[in-house]
PAPADREN-696988 format. One record per residue: x, y, z of N, C-alpha, C in turn. Coordinates in nm, 2 decimals. Layout:
(site (X; Y; Z); (X; Y; Z); (X; Y; Z)),
...
***
This chain:
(site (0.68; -0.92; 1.16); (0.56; -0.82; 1.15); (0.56; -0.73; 1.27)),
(site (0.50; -0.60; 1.27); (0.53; -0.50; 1.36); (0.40; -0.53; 1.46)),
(site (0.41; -0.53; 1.60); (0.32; -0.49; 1.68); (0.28; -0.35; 1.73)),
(site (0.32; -0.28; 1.64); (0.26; -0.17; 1.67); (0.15; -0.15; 1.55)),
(site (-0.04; -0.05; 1.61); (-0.09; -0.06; 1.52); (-0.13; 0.07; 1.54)),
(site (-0.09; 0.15; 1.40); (-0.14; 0.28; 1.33); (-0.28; 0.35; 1.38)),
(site (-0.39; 0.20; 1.35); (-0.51; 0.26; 1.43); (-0.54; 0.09; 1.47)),
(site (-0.68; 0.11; 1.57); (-0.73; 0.01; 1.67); (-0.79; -0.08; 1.63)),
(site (-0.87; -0.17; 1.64); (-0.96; -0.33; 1.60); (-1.11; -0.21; 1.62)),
(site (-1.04; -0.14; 1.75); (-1.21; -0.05; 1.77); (-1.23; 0.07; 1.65)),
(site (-1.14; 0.12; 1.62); (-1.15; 0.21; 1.52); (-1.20; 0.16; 1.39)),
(site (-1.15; 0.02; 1.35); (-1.24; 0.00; 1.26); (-1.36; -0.04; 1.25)),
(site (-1.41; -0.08; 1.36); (-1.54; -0.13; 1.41); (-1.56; -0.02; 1.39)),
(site (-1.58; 0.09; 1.46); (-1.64; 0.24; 1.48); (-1.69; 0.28; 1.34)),
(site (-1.57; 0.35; 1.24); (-1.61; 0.41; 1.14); (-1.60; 0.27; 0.97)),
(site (-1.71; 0.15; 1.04); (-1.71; 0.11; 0.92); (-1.79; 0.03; 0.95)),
(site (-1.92; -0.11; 0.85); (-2.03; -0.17; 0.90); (-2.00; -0.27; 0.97)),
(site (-1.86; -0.29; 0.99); (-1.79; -0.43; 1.08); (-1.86; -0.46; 1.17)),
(site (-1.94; -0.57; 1.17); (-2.04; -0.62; 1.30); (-1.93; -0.64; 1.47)),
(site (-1.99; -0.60; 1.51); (-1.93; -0.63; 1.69); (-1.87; -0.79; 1.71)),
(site (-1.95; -0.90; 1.60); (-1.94; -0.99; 1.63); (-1.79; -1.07; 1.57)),
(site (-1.75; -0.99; 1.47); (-1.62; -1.03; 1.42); (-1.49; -1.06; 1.50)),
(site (-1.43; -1.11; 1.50); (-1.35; -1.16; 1.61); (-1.25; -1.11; 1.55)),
(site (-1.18; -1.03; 1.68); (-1.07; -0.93; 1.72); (-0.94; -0.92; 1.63)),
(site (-0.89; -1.06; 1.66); (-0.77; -1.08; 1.60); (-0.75; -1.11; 1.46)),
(site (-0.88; -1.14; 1.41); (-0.89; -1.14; 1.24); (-0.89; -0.97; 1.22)),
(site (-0.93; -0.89; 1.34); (-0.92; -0.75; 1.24); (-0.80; -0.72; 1.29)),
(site (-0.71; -0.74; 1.40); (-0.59; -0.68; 1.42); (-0.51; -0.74; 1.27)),
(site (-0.53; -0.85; 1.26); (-0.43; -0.95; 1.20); (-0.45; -0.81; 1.01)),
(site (-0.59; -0.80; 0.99); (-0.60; -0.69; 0.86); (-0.54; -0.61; 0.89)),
(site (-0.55; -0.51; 0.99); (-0.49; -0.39; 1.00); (-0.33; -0.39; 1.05)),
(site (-0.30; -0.51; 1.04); (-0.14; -0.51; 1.05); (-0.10; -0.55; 0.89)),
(site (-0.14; -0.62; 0.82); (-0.12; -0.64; 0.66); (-0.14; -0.52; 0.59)),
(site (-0.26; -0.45; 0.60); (-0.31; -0.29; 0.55); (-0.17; -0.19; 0.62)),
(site (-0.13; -0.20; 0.68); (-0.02; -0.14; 0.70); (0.13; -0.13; 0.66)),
(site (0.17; -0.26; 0.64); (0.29; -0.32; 0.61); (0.28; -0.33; 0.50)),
(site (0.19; -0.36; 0.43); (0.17; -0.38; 0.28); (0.15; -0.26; 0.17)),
(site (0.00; -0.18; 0.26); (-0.03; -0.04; 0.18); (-0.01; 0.04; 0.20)),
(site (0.03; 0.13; 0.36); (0.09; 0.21; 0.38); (0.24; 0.22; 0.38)),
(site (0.29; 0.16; 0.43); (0.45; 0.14; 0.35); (0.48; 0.13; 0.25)),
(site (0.42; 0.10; 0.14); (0.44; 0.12; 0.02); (0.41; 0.31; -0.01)),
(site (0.34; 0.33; 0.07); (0.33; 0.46; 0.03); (0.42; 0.55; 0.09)),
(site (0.42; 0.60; 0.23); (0.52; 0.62; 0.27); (0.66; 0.56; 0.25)),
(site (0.67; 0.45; 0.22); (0.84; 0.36; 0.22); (0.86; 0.32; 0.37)),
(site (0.95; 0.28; 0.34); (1.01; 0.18; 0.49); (1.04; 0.33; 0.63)),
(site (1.15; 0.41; 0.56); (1.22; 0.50; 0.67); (1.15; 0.57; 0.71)),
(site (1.01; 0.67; 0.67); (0.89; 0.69; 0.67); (0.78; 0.66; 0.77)),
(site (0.73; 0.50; 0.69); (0.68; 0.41; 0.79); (0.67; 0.43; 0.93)),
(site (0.87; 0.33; 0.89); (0.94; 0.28; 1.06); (0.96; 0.45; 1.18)),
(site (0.95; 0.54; 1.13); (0.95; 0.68; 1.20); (0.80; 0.69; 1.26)),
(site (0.74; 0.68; 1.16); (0.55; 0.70; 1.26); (0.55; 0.58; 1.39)),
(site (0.61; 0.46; 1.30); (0.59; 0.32; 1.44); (0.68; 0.36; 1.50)),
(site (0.77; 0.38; 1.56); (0.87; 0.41; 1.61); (0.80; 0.54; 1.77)),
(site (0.77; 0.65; 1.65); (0.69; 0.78; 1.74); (0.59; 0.70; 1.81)),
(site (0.47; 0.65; 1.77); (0.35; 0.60; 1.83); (0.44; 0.51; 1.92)),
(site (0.51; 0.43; 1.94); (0.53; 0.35; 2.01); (0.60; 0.38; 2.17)),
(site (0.67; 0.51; 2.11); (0.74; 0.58; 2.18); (0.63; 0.69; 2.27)),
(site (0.54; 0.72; 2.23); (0.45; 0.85; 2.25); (0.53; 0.96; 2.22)),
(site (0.60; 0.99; 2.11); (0.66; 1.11; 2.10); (0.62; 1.12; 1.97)),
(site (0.47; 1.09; 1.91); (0.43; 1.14; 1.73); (0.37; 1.27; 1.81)),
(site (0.43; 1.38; 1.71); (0.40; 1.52; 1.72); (0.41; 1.59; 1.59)),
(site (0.37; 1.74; 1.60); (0.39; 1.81; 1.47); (0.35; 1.76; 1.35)),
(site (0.43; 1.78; 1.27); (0.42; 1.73; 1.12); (0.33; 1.60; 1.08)),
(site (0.44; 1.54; 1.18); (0.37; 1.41; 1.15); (0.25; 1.30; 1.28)),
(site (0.25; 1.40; 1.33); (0.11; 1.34; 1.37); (-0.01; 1.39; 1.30)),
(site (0.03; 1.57; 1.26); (-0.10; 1.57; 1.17); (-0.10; 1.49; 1.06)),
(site (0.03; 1.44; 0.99); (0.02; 1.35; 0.86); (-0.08; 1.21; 0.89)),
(site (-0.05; 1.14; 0.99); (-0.09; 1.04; 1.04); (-0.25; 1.02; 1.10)),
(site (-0.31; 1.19; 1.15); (-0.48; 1.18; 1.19); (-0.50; 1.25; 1.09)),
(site (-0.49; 1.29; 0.99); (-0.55; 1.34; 0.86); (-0.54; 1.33; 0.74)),
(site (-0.44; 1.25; 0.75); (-0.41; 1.15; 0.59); (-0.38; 0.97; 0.64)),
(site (-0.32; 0.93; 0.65); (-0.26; 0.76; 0.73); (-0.38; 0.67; 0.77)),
(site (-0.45; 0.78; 0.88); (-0.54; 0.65; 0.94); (-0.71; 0.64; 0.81)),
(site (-0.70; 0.71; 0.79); (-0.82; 0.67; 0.66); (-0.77; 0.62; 0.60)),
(site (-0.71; 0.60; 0.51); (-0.61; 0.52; 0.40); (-0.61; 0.43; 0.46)),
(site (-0.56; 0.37; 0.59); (-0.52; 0.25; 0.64); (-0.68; 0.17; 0.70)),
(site (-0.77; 0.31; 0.78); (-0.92; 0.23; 0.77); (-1.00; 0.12; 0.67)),
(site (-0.98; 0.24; 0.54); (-1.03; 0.12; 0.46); (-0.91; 0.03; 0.40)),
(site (-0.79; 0.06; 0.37); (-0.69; -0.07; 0.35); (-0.71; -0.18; 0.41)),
(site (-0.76; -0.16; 0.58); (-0.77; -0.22; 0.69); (-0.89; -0.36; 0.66)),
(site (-1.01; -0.26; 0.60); (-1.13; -0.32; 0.58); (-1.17; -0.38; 0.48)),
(site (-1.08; -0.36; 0.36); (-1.03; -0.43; 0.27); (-0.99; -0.55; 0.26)),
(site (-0.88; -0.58; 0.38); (-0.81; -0.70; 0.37); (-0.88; -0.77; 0.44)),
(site (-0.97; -0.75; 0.56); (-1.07; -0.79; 0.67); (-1.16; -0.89; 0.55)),
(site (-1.21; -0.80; 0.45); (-1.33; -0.88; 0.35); (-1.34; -1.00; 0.33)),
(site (-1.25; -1.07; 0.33); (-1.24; -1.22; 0.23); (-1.20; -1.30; 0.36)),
(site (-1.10; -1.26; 0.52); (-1.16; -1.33; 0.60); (-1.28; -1.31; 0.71)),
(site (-1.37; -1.26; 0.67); (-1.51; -1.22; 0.76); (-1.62; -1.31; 0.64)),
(site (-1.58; -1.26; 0.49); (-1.69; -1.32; 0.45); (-1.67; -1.50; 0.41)),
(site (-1.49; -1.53; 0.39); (-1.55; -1.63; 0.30); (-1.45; -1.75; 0.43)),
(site (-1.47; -1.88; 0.37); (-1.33; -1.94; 0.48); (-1.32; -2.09; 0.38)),
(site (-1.21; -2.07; 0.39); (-1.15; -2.20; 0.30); (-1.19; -2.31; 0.33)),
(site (-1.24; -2.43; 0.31); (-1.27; -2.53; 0.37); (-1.27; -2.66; 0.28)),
(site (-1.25; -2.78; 0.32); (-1.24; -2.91; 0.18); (-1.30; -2.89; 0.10)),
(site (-1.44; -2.89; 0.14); (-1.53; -2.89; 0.05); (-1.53; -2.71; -0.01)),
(site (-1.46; -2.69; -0.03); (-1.47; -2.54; -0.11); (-1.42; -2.44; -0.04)),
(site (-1.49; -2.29; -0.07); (-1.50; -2.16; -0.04); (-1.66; -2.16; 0.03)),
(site (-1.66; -2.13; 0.14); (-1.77; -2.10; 0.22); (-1.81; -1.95; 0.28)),
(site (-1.98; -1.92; 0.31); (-1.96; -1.83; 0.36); (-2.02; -1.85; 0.51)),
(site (-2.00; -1.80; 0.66); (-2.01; -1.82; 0.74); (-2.18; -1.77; 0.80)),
(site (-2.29; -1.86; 0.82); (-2.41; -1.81; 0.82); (-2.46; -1.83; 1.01)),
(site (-2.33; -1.81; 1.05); (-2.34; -1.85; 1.24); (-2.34; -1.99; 1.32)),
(site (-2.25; -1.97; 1.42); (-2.18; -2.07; 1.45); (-2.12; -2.14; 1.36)),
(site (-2.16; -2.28; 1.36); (-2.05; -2.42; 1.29); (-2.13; -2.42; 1.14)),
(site (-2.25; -2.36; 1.13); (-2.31; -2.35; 0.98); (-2.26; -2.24; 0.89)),
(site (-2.26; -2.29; 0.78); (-2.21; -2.21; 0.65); (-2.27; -2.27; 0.51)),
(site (-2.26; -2.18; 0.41); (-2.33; -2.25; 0.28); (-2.22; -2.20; 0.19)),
(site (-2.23; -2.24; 0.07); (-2.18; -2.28; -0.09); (-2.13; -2.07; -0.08)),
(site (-2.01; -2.00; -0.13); (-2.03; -1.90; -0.16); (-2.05; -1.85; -0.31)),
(site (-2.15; -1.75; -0.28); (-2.16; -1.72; -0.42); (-2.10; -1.55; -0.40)),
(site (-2.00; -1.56; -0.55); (-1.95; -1.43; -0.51); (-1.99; -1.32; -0.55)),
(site (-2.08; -1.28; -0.61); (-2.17; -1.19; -0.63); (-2.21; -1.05; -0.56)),
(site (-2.25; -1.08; -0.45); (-2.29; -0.99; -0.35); (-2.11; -0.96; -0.29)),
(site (-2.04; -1.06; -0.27); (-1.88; -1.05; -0.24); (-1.84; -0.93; -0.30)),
(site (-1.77; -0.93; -0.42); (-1.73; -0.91; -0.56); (-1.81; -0.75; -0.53)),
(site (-1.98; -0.71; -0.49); (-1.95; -0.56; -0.52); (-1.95; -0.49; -0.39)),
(site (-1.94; -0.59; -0.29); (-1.89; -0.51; -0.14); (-1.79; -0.48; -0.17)),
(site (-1.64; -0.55; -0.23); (-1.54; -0.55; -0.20); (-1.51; -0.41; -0.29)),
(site (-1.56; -0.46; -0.37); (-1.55; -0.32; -0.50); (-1.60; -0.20; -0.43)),
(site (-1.69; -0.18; -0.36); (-1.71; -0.03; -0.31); (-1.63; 0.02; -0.19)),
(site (-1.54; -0.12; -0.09); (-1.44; -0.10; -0.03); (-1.32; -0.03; -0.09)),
(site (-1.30; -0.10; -0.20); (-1.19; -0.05; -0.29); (-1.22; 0.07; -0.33)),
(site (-1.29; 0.15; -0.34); (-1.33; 0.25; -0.42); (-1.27; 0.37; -0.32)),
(site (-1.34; 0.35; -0.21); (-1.29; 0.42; -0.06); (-1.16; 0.41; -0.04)),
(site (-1.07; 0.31; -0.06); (-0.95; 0.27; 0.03); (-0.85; 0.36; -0.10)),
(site (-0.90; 0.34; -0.23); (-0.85; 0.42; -0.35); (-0.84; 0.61; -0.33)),
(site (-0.95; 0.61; -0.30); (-0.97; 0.76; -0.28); (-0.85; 0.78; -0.13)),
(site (-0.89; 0.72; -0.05); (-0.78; 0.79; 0.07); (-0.70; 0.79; 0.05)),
(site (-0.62; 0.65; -0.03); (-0.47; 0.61; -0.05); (-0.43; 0.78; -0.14)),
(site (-0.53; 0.77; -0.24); (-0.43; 0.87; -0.40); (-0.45; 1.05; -0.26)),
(site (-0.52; 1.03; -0.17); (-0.56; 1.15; -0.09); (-0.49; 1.18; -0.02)),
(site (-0.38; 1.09; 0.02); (-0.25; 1.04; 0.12); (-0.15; 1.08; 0.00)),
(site (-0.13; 1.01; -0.10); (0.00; 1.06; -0.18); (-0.01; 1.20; -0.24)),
(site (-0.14; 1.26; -0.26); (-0.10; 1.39; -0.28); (-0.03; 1.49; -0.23)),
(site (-0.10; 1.44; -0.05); (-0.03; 1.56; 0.00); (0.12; 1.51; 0.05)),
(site (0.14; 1.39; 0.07); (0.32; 1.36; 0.08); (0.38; 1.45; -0.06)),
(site (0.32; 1.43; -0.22); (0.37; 1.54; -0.31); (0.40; 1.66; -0.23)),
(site (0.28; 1.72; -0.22); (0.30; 1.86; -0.19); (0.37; 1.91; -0.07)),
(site (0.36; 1.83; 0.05); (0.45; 1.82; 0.17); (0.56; 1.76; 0.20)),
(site (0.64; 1.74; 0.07); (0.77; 1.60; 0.07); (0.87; 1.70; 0.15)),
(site (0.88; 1.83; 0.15); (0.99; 1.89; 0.23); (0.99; 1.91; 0.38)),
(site (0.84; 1.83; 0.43); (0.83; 1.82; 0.54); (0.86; 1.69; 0.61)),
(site (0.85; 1.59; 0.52); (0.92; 1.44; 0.57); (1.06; 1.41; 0.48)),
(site (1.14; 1.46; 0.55); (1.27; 1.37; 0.48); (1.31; 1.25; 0.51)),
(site (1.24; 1.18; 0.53); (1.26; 1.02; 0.52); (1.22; 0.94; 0.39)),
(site (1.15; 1.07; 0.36); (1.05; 1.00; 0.20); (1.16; 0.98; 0.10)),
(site (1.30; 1.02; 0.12); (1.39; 1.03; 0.00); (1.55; 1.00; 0.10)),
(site (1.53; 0.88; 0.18); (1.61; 0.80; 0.27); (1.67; 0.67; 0.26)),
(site (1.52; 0.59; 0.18); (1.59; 0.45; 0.16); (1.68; 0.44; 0.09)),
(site (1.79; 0.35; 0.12); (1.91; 0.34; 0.01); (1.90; 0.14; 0.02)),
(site (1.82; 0.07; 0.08); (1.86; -0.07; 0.04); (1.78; -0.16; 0.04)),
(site (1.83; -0.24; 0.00); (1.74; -0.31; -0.12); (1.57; -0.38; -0.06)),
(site (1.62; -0.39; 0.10); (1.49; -0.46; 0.16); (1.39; -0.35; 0.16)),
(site (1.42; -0.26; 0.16); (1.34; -0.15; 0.21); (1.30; -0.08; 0.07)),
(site (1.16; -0.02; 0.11); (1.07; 0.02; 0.04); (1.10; 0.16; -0.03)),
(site (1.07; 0.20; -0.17); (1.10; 0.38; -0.15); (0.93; 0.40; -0.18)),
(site (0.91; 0.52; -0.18); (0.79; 0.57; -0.16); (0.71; 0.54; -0.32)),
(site (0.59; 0.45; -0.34); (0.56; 0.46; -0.44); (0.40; 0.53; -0.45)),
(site (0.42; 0.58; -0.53); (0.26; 0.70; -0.53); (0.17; 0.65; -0.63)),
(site (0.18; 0.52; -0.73); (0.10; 0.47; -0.77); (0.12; 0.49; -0.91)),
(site (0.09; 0.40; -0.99); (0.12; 0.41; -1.16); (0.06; 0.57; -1.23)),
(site (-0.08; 0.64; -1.13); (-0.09; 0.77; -1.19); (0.00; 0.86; -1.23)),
(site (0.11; 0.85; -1.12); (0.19; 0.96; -1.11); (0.36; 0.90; -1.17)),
(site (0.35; 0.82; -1.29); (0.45; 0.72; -1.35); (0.42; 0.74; -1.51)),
(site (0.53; 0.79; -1.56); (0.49; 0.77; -1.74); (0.44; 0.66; -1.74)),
(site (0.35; 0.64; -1.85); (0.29; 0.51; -1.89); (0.39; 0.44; -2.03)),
(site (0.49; 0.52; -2.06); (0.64; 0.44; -2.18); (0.72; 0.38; -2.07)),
(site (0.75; 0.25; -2.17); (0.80; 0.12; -2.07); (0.88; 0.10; -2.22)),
(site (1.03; 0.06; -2.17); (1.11; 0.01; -2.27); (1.14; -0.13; -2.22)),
(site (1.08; -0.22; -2.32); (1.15; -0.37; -2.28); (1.24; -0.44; -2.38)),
(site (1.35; -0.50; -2.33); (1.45; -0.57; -2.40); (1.41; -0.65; -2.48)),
(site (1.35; -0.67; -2.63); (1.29; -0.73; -2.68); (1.29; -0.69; -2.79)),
(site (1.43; -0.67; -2.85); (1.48; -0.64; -3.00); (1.44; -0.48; -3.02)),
(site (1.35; -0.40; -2.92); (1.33; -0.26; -2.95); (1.50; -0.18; -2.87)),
(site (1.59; -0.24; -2.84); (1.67; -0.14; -2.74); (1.72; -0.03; -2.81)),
(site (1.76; -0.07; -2.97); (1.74; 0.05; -3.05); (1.69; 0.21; -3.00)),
(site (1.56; 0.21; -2.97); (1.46; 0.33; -2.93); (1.53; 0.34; -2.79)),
(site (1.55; 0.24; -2.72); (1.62; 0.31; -2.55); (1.75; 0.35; -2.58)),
(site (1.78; 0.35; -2.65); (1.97; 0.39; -2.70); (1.95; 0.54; -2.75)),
(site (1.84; 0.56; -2.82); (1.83; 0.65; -2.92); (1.75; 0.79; -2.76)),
(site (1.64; 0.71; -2.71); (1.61; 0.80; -2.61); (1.74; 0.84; -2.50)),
(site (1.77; 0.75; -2.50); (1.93; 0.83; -2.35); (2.04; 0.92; -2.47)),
(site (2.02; 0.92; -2.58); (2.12; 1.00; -2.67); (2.05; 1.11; -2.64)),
(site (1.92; 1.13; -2.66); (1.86; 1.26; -2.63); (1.87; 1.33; -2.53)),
(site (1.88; 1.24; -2.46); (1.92; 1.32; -2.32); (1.79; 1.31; -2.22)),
(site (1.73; 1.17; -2.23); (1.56; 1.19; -2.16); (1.62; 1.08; -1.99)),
(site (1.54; 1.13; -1.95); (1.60; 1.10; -1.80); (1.52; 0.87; -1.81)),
(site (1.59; 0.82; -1.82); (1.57; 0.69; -1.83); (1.60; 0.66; -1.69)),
(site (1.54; 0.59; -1.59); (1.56; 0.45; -1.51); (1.50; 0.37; -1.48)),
(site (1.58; 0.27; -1.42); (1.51; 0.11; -1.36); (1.42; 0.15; -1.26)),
(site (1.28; 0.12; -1.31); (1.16; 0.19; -1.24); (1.16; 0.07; -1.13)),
(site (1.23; -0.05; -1.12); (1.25; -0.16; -1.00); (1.33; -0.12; -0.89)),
(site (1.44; 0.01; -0.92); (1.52; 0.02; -0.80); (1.54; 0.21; -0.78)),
(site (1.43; 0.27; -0.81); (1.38; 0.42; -0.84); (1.53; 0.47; -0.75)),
(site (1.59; 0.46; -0.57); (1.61; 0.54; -0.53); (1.78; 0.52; -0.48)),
(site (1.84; 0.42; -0.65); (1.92; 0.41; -0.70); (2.01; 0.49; -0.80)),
(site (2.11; 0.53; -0.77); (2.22; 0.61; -0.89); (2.17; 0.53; -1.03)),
(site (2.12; 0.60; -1.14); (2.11; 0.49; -1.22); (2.21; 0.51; -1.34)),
(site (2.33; 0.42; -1.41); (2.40; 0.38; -1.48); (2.37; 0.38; -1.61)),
(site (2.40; 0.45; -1.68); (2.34; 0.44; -1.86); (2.36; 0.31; -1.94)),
(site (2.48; 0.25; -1.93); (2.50; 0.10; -1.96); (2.43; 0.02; -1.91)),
(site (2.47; 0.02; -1.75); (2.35; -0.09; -1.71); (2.22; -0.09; -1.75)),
(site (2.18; 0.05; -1.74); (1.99; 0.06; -1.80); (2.01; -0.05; -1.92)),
(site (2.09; 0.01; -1.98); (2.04; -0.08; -2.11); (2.06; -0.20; -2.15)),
(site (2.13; -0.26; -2.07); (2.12; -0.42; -2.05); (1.98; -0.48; -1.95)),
(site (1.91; -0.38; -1.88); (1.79; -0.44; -1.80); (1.69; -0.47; -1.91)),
(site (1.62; -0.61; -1.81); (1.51; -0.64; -1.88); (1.36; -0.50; -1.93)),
(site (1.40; -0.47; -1.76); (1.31; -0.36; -1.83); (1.30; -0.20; -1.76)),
(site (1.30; -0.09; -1.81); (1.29; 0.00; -1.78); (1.22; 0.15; -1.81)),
(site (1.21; 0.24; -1.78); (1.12; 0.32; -1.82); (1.14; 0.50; -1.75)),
(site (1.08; 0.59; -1.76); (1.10; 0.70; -1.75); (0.97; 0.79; -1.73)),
***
């Protein structure tokens, strides 16, 4: 996991209801997951590893420092505060799922009140995220890293099922219709390995694929 962090433990304290009293390393520990998990998925790995890389270096400038204070750190705020939710409100314990009511006391959770915090978190972390991949769409000639990954550990940029046909061919006695679509000439691939050469044979031996 990377020690470098995109934005601060205080940044999310600042612009979000996170009490003073939450302890530090539970929100470093979110805002390192919200990163590695959500923003790299959006940006991709080569992407990513270039902003950590700059910030760590002090040399994020241009392009992409504006990408990073005007699209990145919102997206990763609430991603941040997101993942923070479930260890601030609840904590695993023998006797169940608990919620913490100060100090060594806690009671029975009920997830109700949980369930529509979390939901109105999501709602925010949705809007910055799809707010973030638009403008990589419309700015992709300004990051060429976005079209760099070539292997297999590494991430390519995924912009979210919106922006993905919703036709999915699966091997399951229909291969007929995927044989008949690549005769046509319709751009088919393994939506598992996008920034891959994709092979017409092999497509059609995969379990599953799509366009």
């Amino acid at each position: 996991m990377t020690d470098v962090f995109i934005i601060s433990e205080a940044n999310l304290r600042q612009f979000t209801d996170i009490n003073n009293n939450v302890d530090s390393e539970l929100l470093k520990n979110a805002v390192r997951e919200a990163q590695d998990i959500e923003i790299q998925r959006i940006l991709g790995t080569k992407l990513y590893s270039k902003i950590l890389d700059d910030i760590k270096a002090g040399t994020l400038a241009g392009d992409y420092e504006y990408l990073v204070l005007n699209y990145v750190q919102d997206a990763l705020l609430y991603s941040s505060y997101y993942y923070s939710l479930e260890d601030i409100y609840l904590r695993p314990r023998n006797n169940g799922v608990l919620i913490p009511t100060g100090g060594e006391n806690s009671e029975k959770a009920d997830g109700t009140w949980y369930n529509r915090k979390r939901q109105s978190v999501q709602n925010k972390k949705e809007f910055y995220e799809d707010r973030l991949t638009r403008y990589l769409i419309q700015k992709q000639g300004l990051f060429p890293e976005l079209n760099e990954n070539v292997e297999l550990q590494e991430m390519y940029p995924d912009y979210g099922v919106q922006y993905k046909s919703p036709i999915v061919f699966r091997y399951n006695g229909r291969a007929a219709h995927l044989n008949q679509a690549i005769q046509c000439g319709l751009p088919i691939y393994d939506s598992r390995y996008p920034q891959f050469p994709q092979n017409p044979y092999w497509i059609r031996r995969s379990n599953v694929s799509n366009f």
